[in-house]
N, C-alpha and C positions, 0 to 999 in steps of 0.2 A: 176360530173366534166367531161366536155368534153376533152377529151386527145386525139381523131380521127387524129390529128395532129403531126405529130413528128418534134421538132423545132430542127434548126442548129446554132445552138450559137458558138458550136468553127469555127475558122475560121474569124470571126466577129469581125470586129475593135471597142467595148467595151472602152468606159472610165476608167479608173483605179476605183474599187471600193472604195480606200480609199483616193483617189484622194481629194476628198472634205475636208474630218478630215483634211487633212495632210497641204493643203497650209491655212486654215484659223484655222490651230494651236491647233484646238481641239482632233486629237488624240496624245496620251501621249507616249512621249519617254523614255523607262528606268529611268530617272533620274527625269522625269516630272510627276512620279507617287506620290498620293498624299499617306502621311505619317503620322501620327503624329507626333510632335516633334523630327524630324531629327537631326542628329548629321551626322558631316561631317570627311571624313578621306583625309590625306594626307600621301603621304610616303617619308620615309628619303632614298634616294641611296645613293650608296657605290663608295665612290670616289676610288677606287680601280679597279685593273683589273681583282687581283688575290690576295687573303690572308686570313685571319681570322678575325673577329671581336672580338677585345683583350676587348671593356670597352665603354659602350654606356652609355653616361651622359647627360640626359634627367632632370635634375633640374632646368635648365631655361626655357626650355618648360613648366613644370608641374606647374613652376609659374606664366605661364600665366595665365590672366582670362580667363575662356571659354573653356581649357583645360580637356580634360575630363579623356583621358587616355593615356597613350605611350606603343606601345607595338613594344619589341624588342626580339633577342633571344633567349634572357636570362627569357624572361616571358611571350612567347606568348600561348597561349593554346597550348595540343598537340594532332597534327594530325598524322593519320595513314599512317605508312610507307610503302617505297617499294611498291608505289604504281602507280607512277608519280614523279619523282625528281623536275623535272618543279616545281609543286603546293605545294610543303612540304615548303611552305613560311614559312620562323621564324622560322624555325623547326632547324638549324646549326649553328654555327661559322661562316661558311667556304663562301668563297666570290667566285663565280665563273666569277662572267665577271663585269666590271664599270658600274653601272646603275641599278645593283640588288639592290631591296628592302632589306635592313638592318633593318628600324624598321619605324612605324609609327605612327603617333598623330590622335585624333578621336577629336574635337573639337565643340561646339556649333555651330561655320559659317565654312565657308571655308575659308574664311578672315583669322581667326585666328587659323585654320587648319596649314595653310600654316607659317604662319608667327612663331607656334611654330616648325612646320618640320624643319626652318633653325637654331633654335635654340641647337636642337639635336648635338652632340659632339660625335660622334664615333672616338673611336683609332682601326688599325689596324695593324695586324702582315703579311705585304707586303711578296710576292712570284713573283719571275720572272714569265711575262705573256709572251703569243705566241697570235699574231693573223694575222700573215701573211700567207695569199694562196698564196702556187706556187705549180707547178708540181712537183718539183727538191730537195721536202721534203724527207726522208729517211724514214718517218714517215704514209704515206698514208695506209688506209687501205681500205679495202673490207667486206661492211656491208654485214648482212647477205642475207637482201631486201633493194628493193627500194620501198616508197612510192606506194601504200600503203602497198601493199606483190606480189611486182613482183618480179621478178628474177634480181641478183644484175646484171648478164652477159647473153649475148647473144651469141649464134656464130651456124654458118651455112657455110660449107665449108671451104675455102681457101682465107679468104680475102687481107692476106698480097702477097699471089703468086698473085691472082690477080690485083694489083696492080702492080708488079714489069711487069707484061706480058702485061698493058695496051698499046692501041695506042693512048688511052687521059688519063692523071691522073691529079687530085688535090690532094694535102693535106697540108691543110692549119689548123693556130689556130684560134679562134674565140672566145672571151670570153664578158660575159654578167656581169651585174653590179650588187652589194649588189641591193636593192631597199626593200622600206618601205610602206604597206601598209597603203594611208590616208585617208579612207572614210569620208564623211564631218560632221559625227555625231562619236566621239571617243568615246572608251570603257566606258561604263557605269556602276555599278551596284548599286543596293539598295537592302539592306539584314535586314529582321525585321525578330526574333525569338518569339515564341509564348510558354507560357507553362514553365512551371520546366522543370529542364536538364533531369528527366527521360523520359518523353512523350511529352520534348520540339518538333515543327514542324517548319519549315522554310519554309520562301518566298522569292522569289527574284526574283527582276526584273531587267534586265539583256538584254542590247545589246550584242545578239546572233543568230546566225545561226542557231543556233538548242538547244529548250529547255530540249528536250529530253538528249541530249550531256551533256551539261550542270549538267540538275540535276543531273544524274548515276554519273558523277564527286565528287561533291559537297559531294552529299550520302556516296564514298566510301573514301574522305578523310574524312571526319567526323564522321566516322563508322554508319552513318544511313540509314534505310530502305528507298527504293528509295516513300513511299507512304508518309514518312513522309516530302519532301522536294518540294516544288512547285516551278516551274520556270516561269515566265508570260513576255512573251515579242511580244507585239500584235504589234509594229512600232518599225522599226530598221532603222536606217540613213547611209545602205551601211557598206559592209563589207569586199568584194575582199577576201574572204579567213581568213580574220587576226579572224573573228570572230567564225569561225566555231570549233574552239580547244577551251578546257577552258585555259586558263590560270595566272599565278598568284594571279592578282589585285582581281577576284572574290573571290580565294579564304580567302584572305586576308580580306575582306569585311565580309565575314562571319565570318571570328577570331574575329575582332573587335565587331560586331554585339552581338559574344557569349559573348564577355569581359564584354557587359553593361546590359547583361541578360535582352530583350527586346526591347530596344531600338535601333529604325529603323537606321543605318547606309550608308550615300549614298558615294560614290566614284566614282569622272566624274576626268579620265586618262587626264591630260594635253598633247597636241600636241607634246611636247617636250617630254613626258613620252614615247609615242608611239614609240618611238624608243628606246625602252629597253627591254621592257619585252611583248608584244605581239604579236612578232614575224615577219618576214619580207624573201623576196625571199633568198636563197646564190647565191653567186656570183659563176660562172662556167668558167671553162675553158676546150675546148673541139675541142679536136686535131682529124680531119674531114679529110678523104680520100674518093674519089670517083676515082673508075677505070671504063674504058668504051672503045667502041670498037671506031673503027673513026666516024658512025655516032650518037655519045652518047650514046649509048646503053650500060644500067651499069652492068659488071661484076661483080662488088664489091662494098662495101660501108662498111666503118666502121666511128662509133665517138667513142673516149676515152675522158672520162670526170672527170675530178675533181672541186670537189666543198666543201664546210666546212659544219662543224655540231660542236655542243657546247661540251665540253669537259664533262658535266655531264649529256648529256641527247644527243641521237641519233634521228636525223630526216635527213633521206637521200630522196632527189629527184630525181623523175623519170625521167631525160633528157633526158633519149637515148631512152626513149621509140617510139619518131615518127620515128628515124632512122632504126628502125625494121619493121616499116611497112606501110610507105609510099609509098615507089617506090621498084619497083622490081629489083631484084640483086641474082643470083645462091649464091654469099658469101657474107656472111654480119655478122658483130660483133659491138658489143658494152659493152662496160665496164662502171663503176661506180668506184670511191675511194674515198675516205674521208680523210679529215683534222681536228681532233679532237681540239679544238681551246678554248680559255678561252674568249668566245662570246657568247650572248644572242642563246637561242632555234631557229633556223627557222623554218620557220612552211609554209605553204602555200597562196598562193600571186596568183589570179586569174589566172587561168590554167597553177597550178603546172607539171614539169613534160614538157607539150608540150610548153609551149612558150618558158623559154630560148632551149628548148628542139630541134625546129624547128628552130630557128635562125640561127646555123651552118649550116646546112641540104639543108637549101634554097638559102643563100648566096652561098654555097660552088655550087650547080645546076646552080647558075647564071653564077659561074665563068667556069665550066665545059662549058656550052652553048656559051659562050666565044670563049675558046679551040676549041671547035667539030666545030664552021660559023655556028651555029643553032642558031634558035630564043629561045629565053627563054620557049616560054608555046608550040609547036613541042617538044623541048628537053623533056618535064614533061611526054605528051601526050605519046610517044614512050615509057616512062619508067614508063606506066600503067600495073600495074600486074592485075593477072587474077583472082586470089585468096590471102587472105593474107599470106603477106611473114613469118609473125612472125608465126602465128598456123597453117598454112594450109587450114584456113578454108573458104569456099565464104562467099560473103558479103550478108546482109540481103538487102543493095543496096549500091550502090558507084558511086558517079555523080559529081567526081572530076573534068573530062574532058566536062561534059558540063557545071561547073562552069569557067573552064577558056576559054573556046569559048563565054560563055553568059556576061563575063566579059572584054572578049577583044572587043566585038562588042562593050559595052554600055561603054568600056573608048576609045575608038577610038584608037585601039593599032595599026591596019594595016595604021596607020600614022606616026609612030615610026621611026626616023631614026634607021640603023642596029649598026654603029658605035658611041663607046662612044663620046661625048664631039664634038658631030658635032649640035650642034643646041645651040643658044646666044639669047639672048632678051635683047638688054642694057647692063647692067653692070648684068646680070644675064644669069649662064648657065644654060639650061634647061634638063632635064632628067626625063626618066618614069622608073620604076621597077616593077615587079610582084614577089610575093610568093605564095606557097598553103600552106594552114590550114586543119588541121585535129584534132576531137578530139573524144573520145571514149564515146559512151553511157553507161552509167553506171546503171545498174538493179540492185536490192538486194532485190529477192521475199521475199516477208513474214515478211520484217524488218520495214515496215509501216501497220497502218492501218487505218481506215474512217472509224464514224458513219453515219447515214442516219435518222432523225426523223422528223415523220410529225407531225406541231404544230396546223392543222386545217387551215380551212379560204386557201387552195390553197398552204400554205406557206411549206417551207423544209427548217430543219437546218444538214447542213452538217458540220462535224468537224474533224477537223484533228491537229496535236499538230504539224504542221508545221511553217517557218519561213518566211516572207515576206521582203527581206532586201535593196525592192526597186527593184527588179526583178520584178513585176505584179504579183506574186502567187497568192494574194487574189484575181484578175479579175481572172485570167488562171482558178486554180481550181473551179470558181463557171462558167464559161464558161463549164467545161467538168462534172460536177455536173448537172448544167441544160439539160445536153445534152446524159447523162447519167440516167436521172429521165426523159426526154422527158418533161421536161416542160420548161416553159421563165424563163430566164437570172434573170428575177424581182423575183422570187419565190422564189429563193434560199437565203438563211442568211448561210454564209459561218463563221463559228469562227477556229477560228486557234491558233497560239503562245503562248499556255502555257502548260505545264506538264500535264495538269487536263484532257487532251482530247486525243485520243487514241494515240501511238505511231506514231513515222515520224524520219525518218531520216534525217541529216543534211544537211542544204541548201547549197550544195557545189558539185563541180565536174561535175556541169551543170547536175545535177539529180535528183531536186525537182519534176521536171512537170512529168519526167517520174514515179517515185517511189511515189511519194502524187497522184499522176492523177489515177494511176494503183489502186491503194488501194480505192479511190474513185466509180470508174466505179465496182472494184469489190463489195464494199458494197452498190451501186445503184440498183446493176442485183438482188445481194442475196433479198434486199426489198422488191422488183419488184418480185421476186419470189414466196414470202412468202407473202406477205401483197397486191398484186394486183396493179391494175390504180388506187383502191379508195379508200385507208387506211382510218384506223381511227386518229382521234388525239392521238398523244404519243407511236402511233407504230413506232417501231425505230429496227435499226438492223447495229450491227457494226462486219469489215469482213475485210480480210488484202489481198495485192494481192497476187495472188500465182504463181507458177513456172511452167511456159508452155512450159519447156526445149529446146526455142530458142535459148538462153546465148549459152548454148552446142553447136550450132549446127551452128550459123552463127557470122561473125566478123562484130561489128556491130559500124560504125561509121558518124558522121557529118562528112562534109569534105567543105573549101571557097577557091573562088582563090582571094587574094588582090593586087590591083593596086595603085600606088603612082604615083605622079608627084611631083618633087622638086624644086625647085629653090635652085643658090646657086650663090652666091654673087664673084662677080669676085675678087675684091681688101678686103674683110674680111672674108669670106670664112663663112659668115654666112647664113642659110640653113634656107630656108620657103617651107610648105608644103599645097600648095593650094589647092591640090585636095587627097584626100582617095574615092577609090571604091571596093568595097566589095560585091563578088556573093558568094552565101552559098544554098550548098545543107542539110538540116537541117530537113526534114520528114515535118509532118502535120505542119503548122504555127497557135497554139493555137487563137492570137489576135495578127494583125498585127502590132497594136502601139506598144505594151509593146517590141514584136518580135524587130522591127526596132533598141528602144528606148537601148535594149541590146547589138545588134549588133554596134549602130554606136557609144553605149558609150568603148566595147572592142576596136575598131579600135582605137578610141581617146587613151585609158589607153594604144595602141599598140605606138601610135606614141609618146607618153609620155615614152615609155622605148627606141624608137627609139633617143629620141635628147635631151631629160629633167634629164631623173630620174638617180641617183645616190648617192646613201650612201657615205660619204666619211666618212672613217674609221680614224684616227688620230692611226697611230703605236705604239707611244711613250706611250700613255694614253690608248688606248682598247677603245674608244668609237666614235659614229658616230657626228662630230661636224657638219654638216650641218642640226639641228633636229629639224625644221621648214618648216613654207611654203614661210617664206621668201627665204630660201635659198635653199631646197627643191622644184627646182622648177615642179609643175604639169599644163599640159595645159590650158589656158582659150580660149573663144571664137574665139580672136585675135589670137591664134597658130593654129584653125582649122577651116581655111574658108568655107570649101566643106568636109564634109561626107556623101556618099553616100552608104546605105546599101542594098542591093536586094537578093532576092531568088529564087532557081526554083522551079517548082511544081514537088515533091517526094513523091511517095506513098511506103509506106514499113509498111505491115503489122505486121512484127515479133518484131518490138524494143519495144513494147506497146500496149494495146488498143486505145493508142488515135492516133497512125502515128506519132508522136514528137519525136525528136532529143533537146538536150540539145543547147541551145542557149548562157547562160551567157558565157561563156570563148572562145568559138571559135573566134570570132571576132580578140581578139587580137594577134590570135596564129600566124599569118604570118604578120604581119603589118610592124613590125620592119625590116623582112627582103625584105620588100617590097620598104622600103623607102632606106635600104643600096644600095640594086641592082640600083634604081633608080637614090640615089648620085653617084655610078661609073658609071652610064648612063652619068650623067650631065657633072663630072670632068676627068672621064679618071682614079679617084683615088678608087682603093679598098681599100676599111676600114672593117676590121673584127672586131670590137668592138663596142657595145653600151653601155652609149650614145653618138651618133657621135658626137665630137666638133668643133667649126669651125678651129682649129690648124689641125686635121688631113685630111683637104680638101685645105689649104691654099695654097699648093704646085702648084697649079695650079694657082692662083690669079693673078701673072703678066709674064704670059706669052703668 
């Protein structure tokens, strides 16, 4: 085999490898997996907010034909405790929020799934519910972390004296909305048990982030060895986060599954379900100071944030985390408190922690920039630190300032008027805004691993028990495979998403490419090692990445600057966004489609939190009555004429072998406050709130 060659595949704008299966429908989505004689589940929820289930009467159900099982509290198998509160589905009484699964029907179709679910009769023993956020609770607490084991507070100096001693101060509220993760393929699962209950083994297929997550789940509510439990999920249809936890409905799927001892069980989460039980952003409220000398230079910076978490199970978000270590500041604090609430789990919603995280942070810079007669990206530019403010530590690189130089050239910002609400077109004011985005690289040596085997004939199959959720993985990792083996792109047979192939950690936190890539390269070299340029067939060699104590030693982050232009309607005060531009410093660029294709779908999911998305919670009742996509509205083409995504060329050795920076979530992390800056650009009016409506810009409309 001539190998004299070393080929460069990453880098290279690559087709999607699974491109082809996926738009002519031949690769199989969790639910499209074939079966034998399926039976279908549906669930009964709990018209309650808060109480007991006193008496579930399931006799006109079980009279239907096709009826196969009902399982409720009172009779569902039992799962091991104390283990997850989330996933002890059917395991209580006890009702903790409207919308919980109370009990289910397993059915021959889903037709008459469903049709016996509403037959179902549940009585309950009602309890006063709470599910209002405010700050002015008596009630607020301090977890012990935040998402995922940061520190719940911050503080560094004197931020409150700094403030009082400013020659420019902000502090303002800014709060961000419930929202609902909808990717365009909902929760899936199919569960078939195999075997007697003593050496029974389980399969499932399962829209997930991570089959690995999944199964150790599964395994330890059901007291089984994780060898006994296979999870296989090769095509996932988008996940934003909501997929990357287990929860409920899976495991619910396998109780049933175990009811009919063998028989495959499928459950496909209704639109309307996805607003219950798996999970979605909290809503935040986050009280934002900036002190600064007169020409912006910040002395201080604090956010205090409140946001909810469910009264029987804790998940706190990391908000304040960009406030520590975006911009430089001698004092700076941040705090976390909770509102324990009788509300569904939240859980994570594409870059948890820094999007609503950033929103305060960047609005509040605008309005500072304001105050000081500075231009918005001078103000940022001057309040570049040198080292990171949170650890101390320098950066492995940081190319913040020449994404907002490379981003004002390519949006033509040196054409900006300086004052707000000085530019009209028609019955439309016009207006530009900028934010910056940052988001953290995430490593976790030694928690993935990749095999490497050669089949003969030129050919490598590389595998990794990774997730492909519509990000490029499958192109990404056989780009850095081929490139890693020094052979072409064609050579490699990449298998991925299921249980059966080495460990990978979960596709989330924008740290697939780096943590499956690493493990990769690392099991390439070990081959390469041991078995030469000219293996034989069936030599194979599996090897996980390891710890080259960079983590230690540098802060290491993506960082975009994003630019809006808005229109906004003079006599209705409704808001068009013609243009999104987005510069990102983001390390080695794997493959430039898939790269773009992530970036300009964050921007879009950013300007959808900017003026669309909103949960609206109903007080009275505990649950979110908008819980569709009629009414839930998420952008279509027609809301986003122009996204532009681009990036500079960064080389930073230290975040990985391959030079890459996490891509899925940055995109959307400043968007929203790109488009607020840009509405006070247009109207004159600051709004601290998303989604902006057109009632809180009206003010301006006939004057």
């Amino acid at each position: 085999m001539n190998r004299s060659l070393r080929t460069h595949e990453v880098g290279v704008d690559h087709e999607r490898v699974d491109g082809w299966a996926k738009v002519t429908g031949t690769g199989p989505y969790a639910y499209e997996q074939p079966v034998s004689q399926p039976s279908y589940l549906h669930p009964v929820q709990s018209t309650v907010a808060r109480g007991r289930v006193t008496e579930v009467d399931a006799r006109a159900a079980t009279a239907l034909s096709g009826v196969l099982t009902v399982l409720t509290p009172f009779n569902a198998p039992r799962l091991q405790h104390g283990h997850d509160a989330e996933l002890e589905v059917l395991q209580s009484d006890e009702v903790w929020f409207r919308g919980q699964i109370v009990a289910a029907v397993v059915a021959e179709t889903p037709e008459v799934a469903r049709q016996a679910a509403d037959l179902v009769r549940v009585q309950y023993r009602t309890s006063p519910h709470d599910v209002i956020l405010s700050v002015d609770r008596d009630d607020l607490y301090k977890p012990e972390s935040v998402n995922p084991n940061h520190p719940t507070d911050s503080l560094a100096g004197d931020p409150d004296a700094a403030f009082d001693d400013a020659a420019r101060a902000v502090e303002a509220t800014y709060t961000t909305a419930m929202t609902h993760n909808n990717p365009l393929e909902p929760h899936t699962t199919v569960a078939v048990w195999h075997g007697d209950d003593a050496t029974a083994t389980l399969t499932v297929y399962d829209s997930t982030q991570g089959v690995h997550t999944i199964g150790e789940a599964i395994a330890t509510m059901f007291g089984l060895t994780p060898d006994r439990v296979r999870v296989v999920a090769p095509y996932v249809g988008g996940g934003f986060g909501s997929k990357g936890r287990p929860h409920p409905h899976e495991i619910l799927t396998v109780l049933a599954a175990q009811r009919l001892k063998g028989r495959p069980v499928k459950f496909a989460v209704t639109r309307q379900q996805m607003f219950s039980f798996v999970g979605y952003r909290t809503p935040t409220i986050q009280r934002m100071r900036l002190a600064a000398d007169v020409d912006g230079r910040l002395t201080g910076i604090s956010n205090d944030i409140v946001e909810l978490t469910a009264r029987y199970k804790e998940f706190a978000e990391q908000t304040g985390i960009p406030t520590r270590t975006m911009y430089a500041a001698t004092n700076r604090r941040t705090t976390h408190r909770l509102a324990a609430l009788d509300v569904p789990v939240p859980s994570w919603m594409r870059a948890p922690g820094e999007c609503p995280g950033m929103f305060a942070p960047e609005v509040a810079m605008d309005e500072l920039a304001e105050a000081c007669g500075v231009d918005p990206i001078e103000l940022r530019i001057r309040n570049e630190p040198e080292t990171d403010p949170d650890t101390g530590k320098p950066y492995s690189s940081r190319n913040f300032v020449a994404c907002l130089r490379e981003g004002a050239r390519r949006f033509g910002w040196a054409d900006r008027p300086p004052l707000a609400r000085s530019r009209r077109d028609g019955d439309w004011w016009v207006g530009t805004g900028v934010a910056g985005s940052t988001y953290p690289v995430l490593r976790r040596p030694g928690t993935s691993a990749a095999s490497v085997r050669y089949d003969g004939d030129g050919r490598y199959v590389v595998s990794i028990g990774a997730a492909d959720l519509g990000t490029g993985a499958w192109t990404a990792l056989t780009q850095i495979a081929a490139d890693a083996l020094t052979v072409p792109f064609s050579d490699i047979d990449m298998r991925i998403g299921d249980t059966g192939l080495p460990p990978a950690t979960v596709a989330g936190g924008s740290s697939g490419t780096t943590n499956w890539g690493s493990a990769i390269v690392a099991a390439a070299r070990r081959f390469r090692e041991k078995y030469g340029d000219d293996p034989d067939a069936g030599d194979e060699y599996t090897a996980a990445a390891t710890d080259d104590g960079h983590t230690e030693r540098f802060a290491m982050h993506a960082y975009g600057a994003q630019f809006a232009e808005v229109l906004v309607n003079v006599d209705t005060g409704e808001i068009r966004v013609p243009r999104l531009l987005g510069v990102f410093a983001i390390g080695r660029v794997i493959n430039p489609r898939t790269a773009r294709s992530q970036l300009v779908g964050g921007m879009t999911m950013g300007l959808s939190m900017a003026l669309h998305e909103k949960s609206v919670l109903d007080e009275r009742f505990g649950f979110v009555v908008n819980h569709d996509l009629a009414e839930y509205h998420i952008p279509t083409c027609a809301d986003v004429p122009s996204v532009e995504a681009h990036w500079i060329t960064e080389h930073d050795p230290y975040v990985n072998p391959m030079g890459s920076k996490g891509i899925g979530e940055i995109g959307i992390v400043g968007t929203a406050a790109a488009i607020a800056n840009a509405v006070h650009h247009a109207t004159g009016v600051r709004v601290r709130e998303v989604p902006i409506t057109n009632d809180a810009v009206l003010l301006t409309s006939h004057q």
